[in-house]
N, C-alpha and C positions, 0 to 999 in steps of 0.2 A: 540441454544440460539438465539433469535432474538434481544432480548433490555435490556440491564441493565441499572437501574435509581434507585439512591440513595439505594443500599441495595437490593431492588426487581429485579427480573430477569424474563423475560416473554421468557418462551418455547415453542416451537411448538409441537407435541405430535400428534399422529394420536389418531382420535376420535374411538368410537366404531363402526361407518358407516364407516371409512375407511377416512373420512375427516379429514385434521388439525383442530387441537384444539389450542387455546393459553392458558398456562396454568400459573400462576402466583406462581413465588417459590422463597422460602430464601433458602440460603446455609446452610449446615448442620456444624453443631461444629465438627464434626469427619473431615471435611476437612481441619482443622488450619487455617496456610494462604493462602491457595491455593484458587488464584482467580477466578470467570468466567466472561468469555467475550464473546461477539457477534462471534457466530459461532463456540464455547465451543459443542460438545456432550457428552451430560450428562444424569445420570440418576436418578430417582423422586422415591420418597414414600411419601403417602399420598392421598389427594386429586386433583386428575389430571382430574376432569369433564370441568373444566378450568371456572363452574359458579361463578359466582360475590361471593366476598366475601369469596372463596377461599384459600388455599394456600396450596403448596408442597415444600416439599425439595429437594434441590439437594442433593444426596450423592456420586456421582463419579463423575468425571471429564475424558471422554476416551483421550486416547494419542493423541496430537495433531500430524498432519500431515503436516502443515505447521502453522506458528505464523508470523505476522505482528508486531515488536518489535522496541520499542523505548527508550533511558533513558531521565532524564530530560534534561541533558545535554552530553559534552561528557569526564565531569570530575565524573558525577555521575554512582557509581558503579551497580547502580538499576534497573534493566530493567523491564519494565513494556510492557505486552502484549495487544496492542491493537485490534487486531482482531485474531481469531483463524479457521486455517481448508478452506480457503479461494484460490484459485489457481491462481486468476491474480490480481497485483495491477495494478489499471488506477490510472495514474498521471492527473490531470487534471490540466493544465495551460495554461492562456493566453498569445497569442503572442504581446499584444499588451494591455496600458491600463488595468493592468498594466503588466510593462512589464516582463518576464519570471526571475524567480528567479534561476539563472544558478547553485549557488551552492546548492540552496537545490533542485532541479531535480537529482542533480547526487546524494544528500544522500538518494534520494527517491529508483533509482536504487541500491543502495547498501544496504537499507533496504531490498527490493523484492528480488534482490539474496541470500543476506544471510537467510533469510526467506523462501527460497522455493520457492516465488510467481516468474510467470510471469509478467514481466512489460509489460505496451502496454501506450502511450503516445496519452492523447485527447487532442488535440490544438483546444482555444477556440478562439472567437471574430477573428476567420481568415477573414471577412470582414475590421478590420482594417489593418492587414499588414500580407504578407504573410510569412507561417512558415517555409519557405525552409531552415531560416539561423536557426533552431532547427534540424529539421533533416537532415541537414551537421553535424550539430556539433555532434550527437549520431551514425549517418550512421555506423560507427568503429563496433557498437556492436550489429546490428542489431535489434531493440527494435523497436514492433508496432506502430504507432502514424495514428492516423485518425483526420483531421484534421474536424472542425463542426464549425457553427458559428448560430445566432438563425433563420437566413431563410434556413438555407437547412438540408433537413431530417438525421433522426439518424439512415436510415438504416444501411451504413456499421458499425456502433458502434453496432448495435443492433446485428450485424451479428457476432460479437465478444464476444458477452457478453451470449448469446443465450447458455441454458442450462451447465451453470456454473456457480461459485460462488466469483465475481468481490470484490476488496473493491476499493472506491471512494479518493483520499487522493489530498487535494490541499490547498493553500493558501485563504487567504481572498482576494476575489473582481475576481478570475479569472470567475466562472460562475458555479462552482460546483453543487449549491444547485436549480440552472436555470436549469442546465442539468437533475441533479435526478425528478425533476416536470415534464421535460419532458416526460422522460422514464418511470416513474410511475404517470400518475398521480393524484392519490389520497396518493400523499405523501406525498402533502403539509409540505414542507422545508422552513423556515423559509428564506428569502432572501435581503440581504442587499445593498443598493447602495458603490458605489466605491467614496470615497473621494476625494476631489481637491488635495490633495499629492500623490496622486494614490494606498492608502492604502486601501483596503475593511474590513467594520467593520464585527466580528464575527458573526454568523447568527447560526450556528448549536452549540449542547450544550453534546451531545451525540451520539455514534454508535448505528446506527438501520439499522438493515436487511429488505432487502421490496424484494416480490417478483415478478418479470416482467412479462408481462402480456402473451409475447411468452413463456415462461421457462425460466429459470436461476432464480439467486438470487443477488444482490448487495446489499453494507454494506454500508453507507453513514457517512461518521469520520467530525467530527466534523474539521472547518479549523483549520491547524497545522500551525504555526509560525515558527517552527525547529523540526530536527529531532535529537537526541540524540545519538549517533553511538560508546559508550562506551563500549558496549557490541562485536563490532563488529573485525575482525581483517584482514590482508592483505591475509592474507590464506585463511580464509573466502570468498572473494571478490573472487580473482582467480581459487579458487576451483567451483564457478559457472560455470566457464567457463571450459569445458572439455578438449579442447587442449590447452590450456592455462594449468591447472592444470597438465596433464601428463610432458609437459615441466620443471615446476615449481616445480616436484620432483627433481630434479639436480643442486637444489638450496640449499646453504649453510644452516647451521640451523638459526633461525632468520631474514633471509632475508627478507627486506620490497616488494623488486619487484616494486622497484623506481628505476627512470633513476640514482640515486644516489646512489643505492648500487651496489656497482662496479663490484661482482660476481654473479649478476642476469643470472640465466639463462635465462630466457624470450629476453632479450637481443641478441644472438646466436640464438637463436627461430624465432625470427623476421628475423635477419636479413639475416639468409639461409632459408627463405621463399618470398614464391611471394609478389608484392608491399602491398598486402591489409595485410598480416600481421605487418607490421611498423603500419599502420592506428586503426588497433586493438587493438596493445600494449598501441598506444599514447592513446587512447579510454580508456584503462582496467586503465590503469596509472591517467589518470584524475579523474576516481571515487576514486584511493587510494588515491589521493590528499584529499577527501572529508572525510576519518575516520581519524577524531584527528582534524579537524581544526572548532575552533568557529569562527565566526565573523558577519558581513552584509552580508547576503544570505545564511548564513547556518542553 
């Protein structure tokens, strides 16, 4: 699935020469509610020549492998998938201008683990201030970040992205839709200047798949505002983390795996471990600060 717009869904489809085809298709009534999204594999009856005036059905949807998931908020019990089948989220946020939105980085990381995806963090506009006080504050959980700014080349990003299947996810005004034009560019992204209150108006309107011109593929999300983390839970979160989760079986039922609940085992974990385990916990602990809190930044 490359693009969904208003009901229509445009699929990729190997041609009869062996080439991609884009092929233009509604969902079929035998699927209910079951949705597709950008990076959905599915399967078509009908007309798949992909000419003008066209159109196929979808009638299956294959088991996703990974989901990039959201609710509206985090009282909403709804979770809505916005990208499917995807293996690394790039966070993209600037360090500067505006300035880094701490708490929804960490619901961004807590989307990507709960999700399956790999995080890798792109620091933008590092010509105005350097990103080291981001990667202190993440260093705990060891999470990619390459830092890029618009005079210096996108190869180590390229070198990460290279024959896989990236999504894009960042705020307005950090430089999202500057960078996608980069790395593709006949993708002509829509792009907005950054406000005198340091807020960037919305520029993108929909998820669309484009593919890089080395290999791979990236999904470009429309700017998110918040992330909705209703769906998500402390189990969840720690269960990302392998020694982290084998600890965390020796944890009471219900335990949040907060400095606050008293019978944590990850507590004991940490603290008959080497220094860098304390720095992990404190790490894994800050993203559980971020399932269940709304506010400014999240």
């Amino acid at each position: 699935m490359v693009a969904v717009d208003r009901g229509r869904m445009t699929v990729r489809v190997e041609g009869p020469d062996g080439a991609p085809v884009e092929v233009t298709a509604m969902r079929a009534r035998e699927l209910g509610r079951h949705g597709v999204v950008v990076g959905d594999r599915v399967r078509l009856v009908g007309d798949t020549t992909g000419r003008p005036d066209t159109l196929a059905r979808i009638v299956f949807i294959e088991e996703r492998v990974t989901s990039l998931r959201r609710t509206a908020d985090d009282t909403d019990p709804t979770e809505r998938v916005v990208v499917a089948n995807a293996e690394q989220l790039v966070v993209v946020t600037s360090v500067a201008d505006p300035d880094p939105a701490l708490g929804f980085l960490d619901r961004c990381l807590v989307a990507a683990y709960a999700g399956g995806l790999e995080p890798l963090f792109c620091l933008t506009k590092t010509d105005l201030a350097s990103p080291q006080p981001l990667l202190d504050r993440y260093a705990g959980l060891d999470v990619g970040a390459v830092p890029v700014s618009r005079d210096t080349p996108l190869d180590p990003l390229l070198e990460l992205l290279t024959d896989r299947t990236s999504v894009f996810v960042g705020q307005s005004g950090v430089g999202k839709s500057t960078l996608v034009n980069r790395l593709v560019p006949d993708a002509d992204r829509a792009i907005g200047d950054v406000s005198k209150v340091g807020k960037g108006r919305h520029t993108s309107s929909s998820a669309v798949l484009f593919d890089l011109p080395g290999g791979g593929t990236i999904v470009d999300t429309p700017g998110i505002r918040s992330l909705g983390l209703a769906h998500v839970t402390a189990d969840d979160v720690v269960g990302a983390f392998e020694d982290l989760a084998e600890a965390a079986a020796d944890c009471p039922p219900g335990c949040g795996h907060s400095a606050e609940d008293p019978d944590c085992a990850l507590d004991a974990w940490a603290a008959g471990g080497p220094p860098g385990r304390a720095e992990r916990l404190a790490s894994v602990r800050r993203l559980l600060d971020a399932v269940g809190q709304v506010g400014p930044g999240y």
